[in-house]
RODO-2510 file (C-alpha; in nm, 4 decimals, decimal comma):
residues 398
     n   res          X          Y          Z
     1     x    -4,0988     1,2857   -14,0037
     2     x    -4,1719     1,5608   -13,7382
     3     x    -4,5040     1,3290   -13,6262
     4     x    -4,2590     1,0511   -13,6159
     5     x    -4,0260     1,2373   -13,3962
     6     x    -4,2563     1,4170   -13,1625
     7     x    -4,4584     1,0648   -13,1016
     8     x    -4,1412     0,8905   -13,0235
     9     x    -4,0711     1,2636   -12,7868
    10     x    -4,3598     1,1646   -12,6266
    11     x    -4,3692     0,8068   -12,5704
    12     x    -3,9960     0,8718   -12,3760
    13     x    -4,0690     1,1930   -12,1694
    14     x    -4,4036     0,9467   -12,0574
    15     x    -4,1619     0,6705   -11,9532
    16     x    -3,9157     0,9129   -11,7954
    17     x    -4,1600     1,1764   -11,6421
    18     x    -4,3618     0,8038   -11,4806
    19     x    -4,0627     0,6883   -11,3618
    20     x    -3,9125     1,0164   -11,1786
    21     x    -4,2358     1,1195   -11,0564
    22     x    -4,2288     0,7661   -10,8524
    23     x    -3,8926     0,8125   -10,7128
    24     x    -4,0178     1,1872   -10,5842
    25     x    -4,2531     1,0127   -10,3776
    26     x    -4,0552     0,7694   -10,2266
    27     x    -3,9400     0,8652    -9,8413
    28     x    -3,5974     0,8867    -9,7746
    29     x    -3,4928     0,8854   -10,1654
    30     x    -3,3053     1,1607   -10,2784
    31     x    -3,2024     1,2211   -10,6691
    32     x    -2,9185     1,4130   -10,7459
    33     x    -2,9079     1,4719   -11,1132
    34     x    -2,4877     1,5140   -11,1998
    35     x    -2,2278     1,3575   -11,2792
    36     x    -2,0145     1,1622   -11,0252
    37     x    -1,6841     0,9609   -11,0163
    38     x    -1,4829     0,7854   -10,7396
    39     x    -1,2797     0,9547   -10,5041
    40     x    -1,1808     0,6719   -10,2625
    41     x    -1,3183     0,2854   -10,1598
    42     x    -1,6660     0,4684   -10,0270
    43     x    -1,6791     0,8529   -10,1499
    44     x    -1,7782     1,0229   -10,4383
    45     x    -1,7072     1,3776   -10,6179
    46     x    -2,0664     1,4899   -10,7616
    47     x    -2,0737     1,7588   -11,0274
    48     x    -2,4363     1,8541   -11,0006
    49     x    -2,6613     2,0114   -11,3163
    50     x    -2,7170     2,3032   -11,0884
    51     x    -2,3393     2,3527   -11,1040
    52     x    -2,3101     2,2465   -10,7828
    53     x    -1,9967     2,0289   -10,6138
    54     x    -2,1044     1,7239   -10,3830
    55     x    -1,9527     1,5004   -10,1827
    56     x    -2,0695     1,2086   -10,0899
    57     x    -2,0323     0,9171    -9,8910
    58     x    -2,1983     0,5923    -9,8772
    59     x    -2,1352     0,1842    -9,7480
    60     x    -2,2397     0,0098   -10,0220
    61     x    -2,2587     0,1624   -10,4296
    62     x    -2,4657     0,0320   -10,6964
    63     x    -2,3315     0,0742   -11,0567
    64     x    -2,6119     0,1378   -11,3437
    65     x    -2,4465     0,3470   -11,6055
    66     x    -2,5561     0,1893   -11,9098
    67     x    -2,3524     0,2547   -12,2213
    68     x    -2,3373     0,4678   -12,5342
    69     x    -2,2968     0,4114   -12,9046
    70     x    -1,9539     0,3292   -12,9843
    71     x    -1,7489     0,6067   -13,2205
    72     x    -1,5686     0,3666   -13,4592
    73     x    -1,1690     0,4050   -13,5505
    74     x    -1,2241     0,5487   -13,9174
    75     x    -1,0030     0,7570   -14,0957
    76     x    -1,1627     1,0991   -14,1853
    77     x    -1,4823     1,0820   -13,9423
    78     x    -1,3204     1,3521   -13,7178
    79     x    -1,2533     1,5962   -13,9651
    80     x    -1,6233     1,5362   -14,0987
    81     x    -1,7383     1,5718   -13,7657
    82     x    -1,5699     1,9303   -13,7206
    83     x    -1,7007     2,0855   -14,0318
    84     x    -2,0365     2,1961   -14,1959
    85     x    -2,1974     1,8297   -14,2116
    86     x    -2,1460     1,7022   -13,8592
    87     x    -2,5132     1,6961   -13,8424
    88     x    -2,5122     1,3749   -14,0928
    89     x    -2,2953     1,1677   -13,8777
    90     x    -2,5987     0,9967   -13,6868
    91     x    -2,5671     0,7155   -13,4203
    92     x    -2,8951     0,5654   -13,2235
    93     x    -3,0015     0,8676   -13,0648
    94     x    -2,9605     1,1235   -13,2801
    95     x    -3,1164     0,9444   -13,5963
    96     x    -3,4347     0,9480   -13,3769
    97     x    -3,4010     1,3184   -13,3607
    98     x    -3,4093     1,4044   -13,7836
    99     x    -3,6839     1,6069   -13,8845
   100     x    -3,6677     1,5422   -14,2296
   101     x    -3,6358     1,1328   -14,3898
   102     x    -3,2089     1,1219   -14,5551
   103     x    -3,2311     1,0636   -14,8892
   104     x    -2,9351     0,8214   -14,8917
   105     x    -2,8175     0,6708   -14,6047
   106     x    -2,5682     0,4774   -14,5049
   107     x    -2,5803     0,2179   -14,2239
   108     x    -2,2111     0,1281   -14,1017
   109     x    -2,2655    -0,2382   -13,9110
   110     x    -2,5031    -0,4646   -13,9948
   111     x    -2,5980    -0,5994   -13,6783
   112     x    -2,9220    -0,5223   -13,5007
   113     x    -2,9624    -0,1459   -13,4460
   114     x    -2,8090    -0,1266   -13,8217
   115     x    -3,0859    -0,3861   -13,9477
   116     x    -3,3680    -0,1790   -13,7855
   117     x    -3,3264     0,1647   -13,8532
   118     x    -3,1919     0,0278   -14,1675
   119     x    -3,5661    -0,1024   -14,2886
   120     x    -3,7191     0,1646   -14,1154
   121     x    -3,5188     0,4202   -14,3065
   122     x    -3,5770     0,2193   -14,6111
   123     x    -3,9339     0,2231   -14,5423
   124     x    -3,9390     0,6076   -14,5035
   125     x    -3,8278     0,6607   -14,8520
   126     x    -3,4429     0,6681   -14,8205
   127     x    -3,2499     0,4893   -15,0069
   128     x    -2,9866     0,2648   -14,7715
   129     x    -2,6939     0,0807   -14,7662
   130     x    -2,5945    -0,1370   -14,5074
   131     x    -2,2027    -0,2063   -14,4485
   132     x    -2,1043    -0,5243   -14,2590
   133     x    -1,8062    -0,6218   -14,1744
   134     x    -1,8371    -0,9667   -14,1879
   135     x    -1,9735    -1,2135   -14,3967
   136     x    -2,3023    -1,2044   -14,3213
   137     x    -2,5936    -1,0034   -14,1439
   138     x    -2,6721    -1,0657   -13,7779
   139     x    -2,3548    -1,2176   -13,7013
   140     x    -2,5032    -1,3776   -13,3649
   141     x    -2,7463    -1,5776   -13,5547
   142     x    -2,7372    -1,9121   -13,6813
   143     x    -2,6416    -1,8680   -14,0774
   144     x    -2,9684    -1,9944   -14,2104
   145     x    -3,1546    -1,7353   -13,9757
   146     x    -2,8818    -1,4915   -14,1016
   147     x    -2,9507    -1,5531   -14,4631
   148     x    -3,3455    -1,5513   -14,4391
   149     x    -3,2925    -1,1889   -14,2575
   150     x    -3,0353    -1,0713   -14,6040
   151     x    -3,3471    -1,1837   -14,8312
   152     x    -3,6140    -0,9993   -14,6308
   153     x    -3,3805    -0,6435   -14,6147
   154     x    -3,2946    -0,7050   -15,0424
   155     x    -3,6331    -0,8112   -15,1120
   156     x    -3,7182    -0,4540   -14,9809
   157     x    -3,4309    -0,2382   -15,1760
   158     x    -3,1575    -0,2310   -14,8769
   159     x    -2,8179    -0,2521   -15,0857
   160     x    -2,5671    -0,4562   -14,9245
   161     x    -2,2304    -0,4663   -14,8788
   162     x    -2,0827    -0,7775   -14,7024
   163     x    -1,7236    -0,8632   -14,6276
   164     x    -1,6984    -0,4294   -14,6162
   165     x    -1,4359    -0,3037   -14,3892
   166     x    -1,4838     0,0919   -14,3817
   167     x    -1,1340     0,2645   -14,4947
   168     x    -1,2192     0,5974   -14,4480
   169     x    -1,5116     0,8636   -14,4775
   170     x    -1,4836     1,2334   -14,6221
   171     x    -1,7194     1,5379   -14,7186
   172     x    -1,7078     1,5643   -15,1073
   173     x    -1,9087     1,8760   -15,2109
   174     x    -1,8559     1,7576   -15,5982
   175     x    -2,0589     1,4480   -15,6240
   176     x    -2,4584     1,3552   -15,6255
   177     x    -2,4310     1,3417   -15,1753
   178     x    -2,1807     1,4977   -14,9698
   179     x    -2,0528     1,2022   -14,7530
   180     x    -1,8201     0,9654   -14,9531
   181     x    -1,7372     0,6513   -14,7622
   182     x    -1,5011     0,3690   -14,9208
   183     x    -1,4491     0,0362   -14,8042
   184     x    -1,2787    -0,2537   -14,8493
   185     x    -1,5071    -0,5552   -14,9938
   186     x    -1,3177    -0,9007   -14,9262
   187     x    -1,4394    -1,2052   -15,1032
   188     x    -1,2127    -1,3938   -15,3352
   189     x    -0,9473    -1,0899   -15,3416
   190     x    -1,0271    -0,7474   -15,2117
   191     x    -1,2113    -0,4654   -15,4028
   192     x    -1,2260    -0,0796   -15,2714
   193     x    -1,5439     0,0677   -15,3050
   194     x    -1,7245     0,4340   -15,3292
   195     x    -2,0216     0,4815   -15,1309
   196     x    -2,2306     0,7674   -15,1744
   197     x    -2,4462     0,9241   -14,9029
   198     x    -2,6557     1,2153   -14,7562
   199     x    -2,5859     1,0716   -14,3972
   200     x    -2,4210     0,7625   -14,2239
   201     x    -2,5430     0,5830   -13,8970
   202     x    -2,2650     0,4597   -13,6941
   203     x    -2,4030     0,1105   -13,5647
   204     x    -2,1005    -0,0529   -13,4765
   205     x    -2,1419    -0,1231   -13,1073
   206     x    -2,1829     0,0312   -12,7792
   207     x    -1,9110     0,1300   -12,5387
   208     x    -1,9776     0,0911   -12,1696
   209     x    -2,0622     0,4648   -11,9476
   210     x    -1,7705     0,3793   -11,7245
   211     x    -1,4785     0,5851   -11,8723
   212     x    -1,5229     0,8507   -11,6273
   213     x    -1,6548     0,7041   -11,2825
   214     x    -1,2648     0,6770   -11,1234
   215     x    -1,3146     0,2965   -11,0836
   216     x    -0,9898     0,2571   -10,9763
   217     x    -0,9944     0,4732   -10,6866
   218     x    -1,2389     0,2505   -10,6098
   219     x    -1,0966    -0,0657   -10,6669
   220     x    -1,3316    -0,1972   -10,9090
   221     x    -1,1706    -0,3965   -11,1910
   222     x    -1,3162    -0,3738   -11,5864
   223     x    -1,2183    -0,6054   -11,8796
   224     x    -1,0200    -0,4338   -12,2026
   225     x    -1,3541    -0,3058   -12,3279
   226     x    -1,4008    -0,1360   -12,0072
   227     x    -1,6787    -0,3264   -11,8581
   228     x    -1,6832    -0,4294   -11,5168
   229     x    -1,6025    -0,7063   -11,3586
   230     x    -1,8654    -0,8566   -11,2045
   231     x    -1,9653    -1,2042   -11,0034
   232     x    -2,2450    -1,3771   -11,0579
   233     x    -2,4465    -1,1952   -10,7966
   234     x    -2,3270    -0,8698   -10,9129
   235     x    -2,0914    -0,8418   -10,7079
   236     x    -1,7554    -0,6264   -10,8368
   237     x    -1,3920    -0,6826   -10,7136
   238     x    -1,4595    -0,4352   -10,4303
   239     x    -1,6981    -0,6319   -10,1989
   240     x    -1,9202    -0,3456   -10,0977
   241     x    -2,0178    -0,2152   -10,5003
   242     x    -2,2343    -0,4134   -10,7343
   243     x    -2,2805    -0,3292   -11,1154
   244     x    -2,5857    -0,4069   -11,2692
   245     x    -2,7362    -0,3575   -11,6455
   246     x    -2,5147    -0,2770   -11,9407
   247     x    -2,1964    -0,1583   -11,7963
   248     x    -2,0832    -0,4806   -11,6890
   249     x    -2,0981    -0,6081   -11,9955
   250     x    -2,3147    -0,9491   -12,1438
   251     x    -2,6462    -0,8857   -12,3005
   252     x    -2,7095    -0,5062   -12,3630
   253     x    -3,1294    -0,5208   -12,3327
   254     x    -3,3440    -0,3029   -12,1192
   255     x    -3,5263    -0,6861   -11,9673
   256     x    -3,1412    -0,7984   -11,8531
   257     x    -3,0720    -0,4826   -11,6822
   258     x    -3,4182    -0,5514   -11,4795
   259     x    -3,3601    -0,8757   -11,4130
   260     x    -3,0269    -0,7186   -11,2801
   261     x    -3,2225    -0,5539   -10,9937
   262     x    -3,4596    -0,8225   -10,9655
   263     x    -3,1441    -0,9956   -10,8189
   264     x    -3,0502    -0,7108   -10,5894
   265     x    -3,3840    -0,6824   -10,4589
   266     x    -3,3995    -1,0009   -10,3686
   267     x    -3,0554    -1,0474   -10,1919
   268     x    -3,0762    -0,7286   -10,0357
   269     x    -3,4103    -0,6890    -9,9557
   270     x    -3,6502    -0,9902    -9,9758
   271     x    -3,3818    -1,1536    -9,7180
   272     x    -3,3311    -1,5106    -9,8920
   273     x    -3,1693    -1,7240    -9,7101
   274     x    -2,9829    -1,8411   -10,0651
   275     x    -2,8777    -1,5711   -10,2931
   276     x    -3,0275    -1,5302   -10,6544
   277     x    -2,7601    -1,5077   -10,9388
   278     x    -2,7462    -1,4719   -11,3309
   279     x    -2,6010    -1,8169   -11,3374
   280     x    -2,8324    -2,0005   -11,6254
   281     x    -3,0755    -1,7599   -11,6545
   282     x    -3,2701    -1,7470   -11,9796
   283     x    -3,2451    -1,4748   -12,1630
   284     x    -3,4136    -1,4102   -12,4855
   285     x    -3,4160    -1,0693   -12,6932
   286     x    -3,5873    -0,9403   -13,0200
   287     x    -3,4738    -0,7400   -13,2969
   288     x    -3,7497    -0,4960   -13,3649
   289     x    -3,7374    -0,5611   -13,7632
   290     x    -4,0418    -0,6847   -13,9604
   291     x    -4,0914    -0,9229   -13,9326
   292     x    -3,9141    -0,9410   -13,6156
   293     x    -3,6469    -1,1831   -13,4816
   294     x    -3,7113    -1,3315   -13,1272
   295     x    -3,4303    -1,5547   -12,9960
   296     x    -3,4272    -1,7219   -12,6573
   297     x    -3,1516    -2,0090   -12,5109
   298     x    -2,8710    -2,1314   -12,6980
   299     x    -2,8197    -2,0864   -13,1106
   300     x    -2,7579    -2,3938   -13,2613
   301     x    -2,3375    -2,3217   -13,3063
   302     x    -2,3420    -2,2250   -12,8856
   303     x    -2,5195    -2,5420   -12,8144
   304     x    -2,2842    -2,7780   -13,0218
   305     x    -1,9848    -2,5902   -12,8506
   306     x    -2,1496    -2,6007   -12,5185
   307     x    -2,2868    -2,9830   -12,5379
   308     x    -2,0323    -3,1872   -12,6940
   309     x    -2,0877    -3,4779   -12,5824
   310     x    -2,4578    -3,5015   -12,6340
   311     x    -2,6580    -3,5250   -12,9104
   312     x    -2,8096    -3,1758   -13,0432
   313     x    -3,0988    -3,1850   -13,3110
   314     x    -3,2397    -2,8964   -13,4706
   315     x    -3,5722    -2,8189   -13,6461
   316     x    -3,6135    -2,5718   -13,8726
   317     x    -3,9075    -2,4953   -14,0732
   318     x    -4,0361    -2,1771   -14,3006
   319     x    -4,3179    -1,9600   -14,2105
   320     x    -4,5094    -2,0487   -14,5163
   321     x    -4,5603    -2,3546   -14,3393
   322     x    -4,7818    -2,1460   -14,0757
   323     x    -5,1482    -2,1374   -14,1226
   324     x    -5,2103    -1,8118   -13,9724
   325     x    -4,9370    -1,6828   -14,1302
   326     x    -5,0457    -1,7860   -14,4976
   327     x    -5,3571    -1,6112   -14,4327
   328     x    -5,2444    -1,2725   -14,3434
   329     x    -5,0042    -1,2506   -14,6087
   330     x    -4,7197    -1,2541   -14,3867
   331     x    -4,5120    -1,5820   -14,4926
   332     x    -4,1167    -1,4285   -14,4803
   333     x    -3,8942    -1,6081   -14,2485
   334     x    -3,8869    -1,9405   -14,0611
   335     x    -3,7947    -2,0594   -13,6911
   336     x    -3,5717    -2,3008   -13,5624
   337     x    -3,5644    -2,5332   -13,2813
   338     x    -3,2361    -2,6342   -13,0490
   339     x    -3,3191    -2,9602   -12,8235
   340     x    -3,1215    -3,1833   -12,6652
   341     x    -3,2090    -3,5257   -12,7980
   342     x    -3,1665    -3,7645   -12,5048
   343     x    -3,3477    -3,5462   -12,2036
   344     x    -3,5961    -3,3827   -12,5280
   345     x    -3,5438    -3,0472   -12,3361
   346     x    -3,5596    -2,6895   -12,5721
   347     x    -3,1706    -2,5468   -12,5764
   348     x    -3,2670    -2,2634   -12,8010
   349     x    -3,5377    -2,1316   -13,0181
   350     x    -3,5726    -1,8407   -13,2788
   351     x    -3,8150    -1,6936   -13,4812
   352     x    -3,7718    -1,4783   -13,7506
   353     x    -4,1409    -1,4345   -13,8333
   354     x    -4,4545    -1,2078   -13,7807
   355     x    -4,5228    -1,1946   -13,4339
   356     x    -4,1638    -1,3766   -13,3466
   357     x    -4,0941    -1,1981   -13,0171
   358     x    -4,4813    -1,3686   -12,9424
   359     x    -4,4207    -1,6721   -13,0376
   360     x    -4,0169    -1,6946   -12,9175
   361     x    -4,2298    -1,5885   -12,5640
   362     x    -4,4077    -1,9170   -12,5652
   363     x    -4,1420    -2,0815   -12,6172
   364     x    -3,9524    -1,9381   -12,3658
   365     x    -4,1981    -2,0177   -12,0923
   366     x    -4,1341    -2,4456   -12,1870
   367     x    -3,7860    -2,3599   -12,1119
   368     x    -3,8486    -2,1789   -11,7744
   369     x    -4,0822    -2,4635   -11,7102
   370     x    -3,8116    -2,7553   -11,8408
   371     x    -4,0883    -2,8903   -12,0490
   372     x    -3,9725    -3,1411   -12,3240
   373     x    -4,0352    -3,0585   -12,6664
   374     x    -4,3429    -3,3153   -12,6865
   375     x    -4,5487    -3,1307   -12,4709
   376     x    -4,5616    -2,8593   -12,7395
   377     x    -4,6116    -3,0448   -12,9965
   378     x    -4,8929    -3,2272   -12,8458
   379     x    -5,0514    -2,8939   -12,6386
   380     x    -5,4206    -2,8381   -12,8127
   381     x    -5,3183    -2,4550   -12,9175
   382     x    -5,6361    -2,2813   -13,0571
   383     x    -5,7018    -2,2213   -13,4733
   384     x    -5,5733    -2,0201   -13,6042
   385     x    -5,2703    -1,8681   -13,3967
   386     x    -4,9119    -1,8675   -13,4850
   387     x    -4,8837    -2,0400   -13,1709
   388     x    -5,0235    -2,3709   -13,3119
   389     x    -4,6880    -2,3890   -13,4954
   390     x    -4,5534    -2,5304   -13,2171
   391     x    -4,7549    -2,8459   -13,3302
   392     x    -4,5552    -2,9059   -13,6403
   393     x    -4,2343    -2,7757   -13,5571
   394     x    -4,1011    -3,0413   -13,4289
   395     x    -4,2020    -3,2756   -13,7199
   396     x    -3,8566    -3,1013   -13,8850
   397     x    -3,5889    -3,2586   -13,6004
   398     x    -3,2590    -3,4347   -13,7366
***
């Protein structure tokens, strides 16, 4: 586990050191490493690393704050966190910083970060449990995607516990581990259950890094959750500031907060005479499992909602049905096809396969390219590649 830790040490100081060793060389550029909130419209109060107190003033502010994992409401977690075992109460970061593999741990949230480091964990010899909320895993996903992804994580050992609202959590120095979680299980009638555990991951979200910026001295506006407000060329309630990544809110991945900037390059720099926006962009993501998940466009239950009045056809077919994936051994999962029937254009596609962020990436490029769904599944793809798929997918629409 140390070797896990100090590669993943590695990999991030690479990505951090590249990144601030550019900015050093950039004329004009100054970093000021701190922490900084609004004073007025166009000033700021800096509270430098050094110890240091700035003040600074500027025309125009660009927000990238990002967020944090998100400490849930639960009865008990505070006292757990002040005492001797405050070191098992893990969220994303931390759990990347164990030096030794739990021996049971418990995943609270069932979503994506909880479905990754809940296999990897798994894999690493603990033994998990994953707690979700609601009724099933994945709770973006369409529910046959959803339901593939619950066979792949039992078919491994993950225990799972659906319909689980967490009640409370407690040290219990009597019993085989010393965190004690119960829940609530609701199915027909509700059922309180004792989970057992040497540590707990808190996956249930991530809370926007605006709390302590003084927005409001600033006149930017957020939404309950506390992201901001923004338009669809960044653009906050206070005309001169612009928020870009997670802390306005929308998809939280590293490619949307880039594609962020790529839009404020663009309208500030490249000097286009019509401004870029996020309106209909196409976003697609992947959850890091294995096999992994790639999704791009519209799931199946936004496109209905979306489309009313047209006529949406899915296809949906399992990976055993891939050649190249029969003959690595790799068959779990399936992908699924959105289209819009009368223009034949892709709405959506997902794959929850080997390879699926690959595949989801070809995909994605029709879409970009408002191909129909025939050129796909007439392209000459090469044999064999999970890409020639693509072929026979759309034999499966209805």
């Amino acid at each position: 586990m140390e070797q896990v830790r100090q590669r993943k040490r590695d990999i991030v100081d690479s990505f951090r050191g590249g990144s601030e060793a550019r900015l050093q060389k950039v004329e004009g550029l100054e970093v000021i490493m701190g922490d900084a909130s609004f004073t007025g419209p166009k000033s700021l109060s800096v509270k430098s690393s050094d110890g240091s107190d700035l003040s600074l003033e500027a025309e125009t502010f660009f927000i990238n704050t990002g967020e944090r994992p998100l400490i849930p409401d639960l009865a008990g977690l505070d006292d757990v966190v002040s005492g001797a075992h405050a070191s098992r109460i893990l969220d994303s970061t931390s759990i990347q910083e164990l030096d030794d593999v739990p021996k049971k741990l418990i995943v609270l949230g069932g979503g994506y970060i909880g479905l990754e480091f809940g296999q990897l964990f798994q894999r690493l010899g603990s033994k998990v449990t994953i707690v979700q909320r609601g009724k099933q895993l994945a709770p973006r996903e369409d529910a046959e995607v959803a339901d593939e992804v619950r066979q792949i994580c039992e078919g491994e050992g993950v225990e799972l516990l659906l319909n689980g609202s967490a009640i409370s959590l407690r040290a219990d120095q009597s019993g085989a581990y010393p965190l004690v979680l119960t829940c609530a299980i609701t199915v027909d009638s509700v059922t309180e259950v004792r989970v057992e555990g040497s540590h707990i991951l808190l996956a249930t979200g991530r809370t926007p890094n605006t709390d302590t910026l003084g927005l409001g001295k600033a006149g930017v506006e957020v939404d309950k959750r506390g992201h901001i407000t923004v338009s669809p060329t960044l653009q906050t309630s206070a005309p001169h500031i612009y928020a870009i990544g997670d802390c306005h809110g929308g998809p939280a991945f590293t490619h949307v907060s880039y594609d962020d900037f790529r839009i404020i390059r663009a309208n500030f720099i490249d000097g286009r005479k019509s401004l870029l926006s996020t309106t209909d962009r196409i976003v697609p993501y992947v959850m890091y499992t294995d096999p992994q998940l790639g999704h791009v466009g519209l799931h199946e239950h936004e496109a209905r909602t979306k489309y009313p009045e047209r006529t949406i056809k899915t296809a949906t077919m399992p990976m055993s049905y891939v050649a190249r994936a029969l003959e690595t051994a790799e068959t779990r999962g399936l992908m699924k096809a959105v289209v819009d029937d009368d223009s034949q254009q892709i709405l959506g596609f997902t794959c929850l396969g080997m390879e699926g962020g690959e595949i989801m990436s070809i995909v994605q490029v029709a879409m970009i390219g408002r191909l129909p769904y025939t050129s796909l599944q007439s392209a000459i793809f090469a044999h064999p590649t999970l890409a020639e798929s693509l072929n026979n997918l759309w034999g499966f629409l209805k």
